[in-house]
BALOBA-1460 file (C-alpha; in Angstrom, 3 decimals):
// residues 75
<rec num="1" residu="x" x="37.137" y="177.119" z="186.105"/>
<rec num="2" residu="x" x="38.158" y="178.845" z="189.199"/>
<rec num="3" residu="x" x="35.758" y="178.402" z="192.226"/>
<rec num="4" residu="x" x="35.445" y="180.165" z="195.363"/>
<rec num="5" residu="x" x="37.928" y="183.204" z="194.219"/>
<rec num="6" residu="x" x="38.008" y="186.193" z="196.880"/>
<rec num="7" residu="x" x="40.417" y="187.902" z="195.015"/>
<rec num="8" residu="x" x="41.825" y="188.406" z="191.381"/>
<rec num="9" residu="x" x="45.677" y="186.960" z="191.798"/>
<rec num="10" residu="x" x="47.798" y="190.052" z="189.924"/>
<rec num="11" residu="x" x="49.543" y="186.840" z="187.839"/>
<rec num="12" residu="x" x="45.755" y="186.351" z="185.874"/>
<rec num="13" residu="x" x="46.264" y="190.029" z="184.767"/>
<rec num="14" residu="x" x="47.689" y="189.219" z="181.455"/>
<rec num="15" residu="x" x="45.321" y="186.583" z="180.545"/>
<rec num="16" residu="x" x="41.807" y="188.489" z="181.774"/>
<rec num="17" residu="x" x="43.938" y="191.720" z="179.142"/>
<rec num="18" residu="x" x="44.647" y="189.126" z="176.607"/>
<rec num="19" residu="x" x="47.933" y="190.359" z="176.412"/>
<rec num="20" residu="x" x="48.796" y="187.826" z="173.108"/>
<rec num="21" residu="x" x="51.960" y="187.637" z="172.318"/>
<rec num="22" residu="x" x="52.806" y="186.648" z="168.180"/>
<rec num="23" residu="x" x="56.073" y="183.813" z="167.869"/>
<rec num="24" residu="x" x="55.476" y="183.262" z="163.896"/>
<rec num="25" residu="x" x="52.075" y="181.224" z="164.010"/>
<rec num="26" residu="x" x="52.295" y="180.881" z="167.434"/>
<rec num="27" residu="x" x="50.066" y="183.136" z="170.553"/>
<rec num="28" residu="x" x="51.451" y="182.879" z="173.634"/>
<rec num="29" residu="x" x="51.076" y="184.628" z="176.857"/>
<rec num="30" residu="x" x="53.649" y="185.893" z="179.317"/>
<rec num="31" residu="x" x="53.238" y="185.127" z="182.678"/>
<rec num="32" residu="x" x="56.141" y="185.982" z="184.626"/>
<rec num="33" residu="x" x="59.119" y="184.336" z="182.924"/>
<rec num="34" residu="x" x="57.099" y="181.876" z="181.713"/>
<rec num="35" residu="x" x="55.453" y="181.018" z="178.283"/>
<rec num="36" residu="x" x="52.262" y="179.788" z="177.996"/>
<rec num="37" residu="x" x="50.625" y="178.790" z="174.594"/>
<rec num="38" residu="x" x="47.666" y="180.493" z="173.557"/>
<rec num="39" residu="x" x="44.567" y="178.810" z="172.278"/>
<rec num="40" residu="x" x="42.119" y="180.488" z="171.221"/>
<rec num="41" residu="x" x="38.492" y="178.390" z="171.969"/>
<rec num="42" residu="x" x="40.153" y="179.290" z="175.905"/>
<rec num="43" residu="x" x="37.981" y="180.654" z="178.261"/>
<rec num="44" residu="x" x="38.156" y="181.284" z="182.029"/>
<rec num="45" residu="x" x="35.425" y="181.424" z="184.303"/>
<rec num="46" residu="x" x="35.734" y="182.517" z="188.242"/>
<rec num="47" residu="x" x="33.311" y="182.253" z="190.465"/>
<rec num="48" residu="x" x="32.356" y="183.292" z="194.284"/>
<rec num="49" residu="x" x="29.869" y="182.655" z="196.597"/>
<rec num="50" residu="x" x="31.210" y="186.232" z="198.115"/>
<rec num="51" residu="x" x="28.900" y="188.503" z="197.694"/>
<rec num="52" residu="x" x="30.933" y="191.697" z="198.630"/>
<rec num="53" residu="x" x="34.100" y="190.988" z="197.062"/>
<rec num="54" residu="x" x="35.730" y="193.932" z="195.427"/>
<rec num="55" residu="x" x="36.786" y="193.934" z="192.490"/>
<rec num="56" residu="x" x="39.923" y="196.490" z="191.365"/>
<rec num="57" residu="x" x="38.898" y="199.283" z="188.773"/>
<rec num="58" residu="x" x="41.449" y="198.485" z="187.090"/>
<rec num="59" residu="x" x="40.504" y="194.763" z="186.471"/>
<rec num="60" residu="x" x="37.004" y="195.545" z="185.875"/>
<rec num="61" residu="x" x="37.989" y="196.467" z="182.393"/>
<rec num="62" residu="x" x="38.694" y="192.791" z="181.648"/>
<rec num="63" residu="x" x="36.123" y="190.910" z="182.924"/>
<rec num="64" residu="x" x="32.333" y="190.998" z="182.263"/>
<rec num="65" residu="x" x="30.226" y="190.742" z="186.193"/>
<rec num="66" residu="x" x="27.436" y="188.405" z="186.295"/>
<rec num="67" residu="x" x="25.362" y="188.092" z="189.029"/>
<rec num="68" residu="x" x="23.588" y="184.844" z="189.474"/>
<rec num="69" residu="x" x="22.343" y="184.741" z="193.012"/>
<rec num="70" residu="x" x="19.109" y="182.535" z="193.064"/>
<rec num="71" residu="x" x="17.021" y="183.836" z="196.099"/>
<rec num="72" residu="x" x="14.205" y="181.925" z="198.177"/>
<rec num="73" residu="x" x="11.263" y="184.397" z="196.288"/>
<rec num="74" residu="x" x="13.174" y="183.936" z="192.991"/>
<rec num="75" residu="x" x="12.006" y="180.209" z="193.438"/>
């Protein structure tokens, strides 16, 4: 889990696409020139307590917004 994020880092890009790579029975991902194994029960969560962070258009076709703001009259 990443915490207090004001901005999606370009290098995240390929894992928020899932941009799998096959090697035989192998999934990796490619993250600069660097390998990464792939498993698949991975998930990534991000959070922010920023309220008016902006998100890219082009990144908000890779991640799934969920607003969970508790208020004082939602108590």
């Amino acid at each position: 889990m990443i915490e207090e994020l004001d901005e999606i880092e370009p290098i995240l890009v390929p894992i928020l696409k899932r941009d799998v790579e096959q090697d035989g029975s192998r999934s990796m991902f490619r993250i600069g020139d660097k390998v990464i194994e792939y498993n698949k029960d991975f998930k990534l969560y991000l959070s922010t307590r920023n309220t008016s962070m902006k998100l890219p258009s082009n990144t908000l076709a890779f991640v799934s917004l969920i607003n969970y703001s508790v208020t004082q009259s939602g108590l």
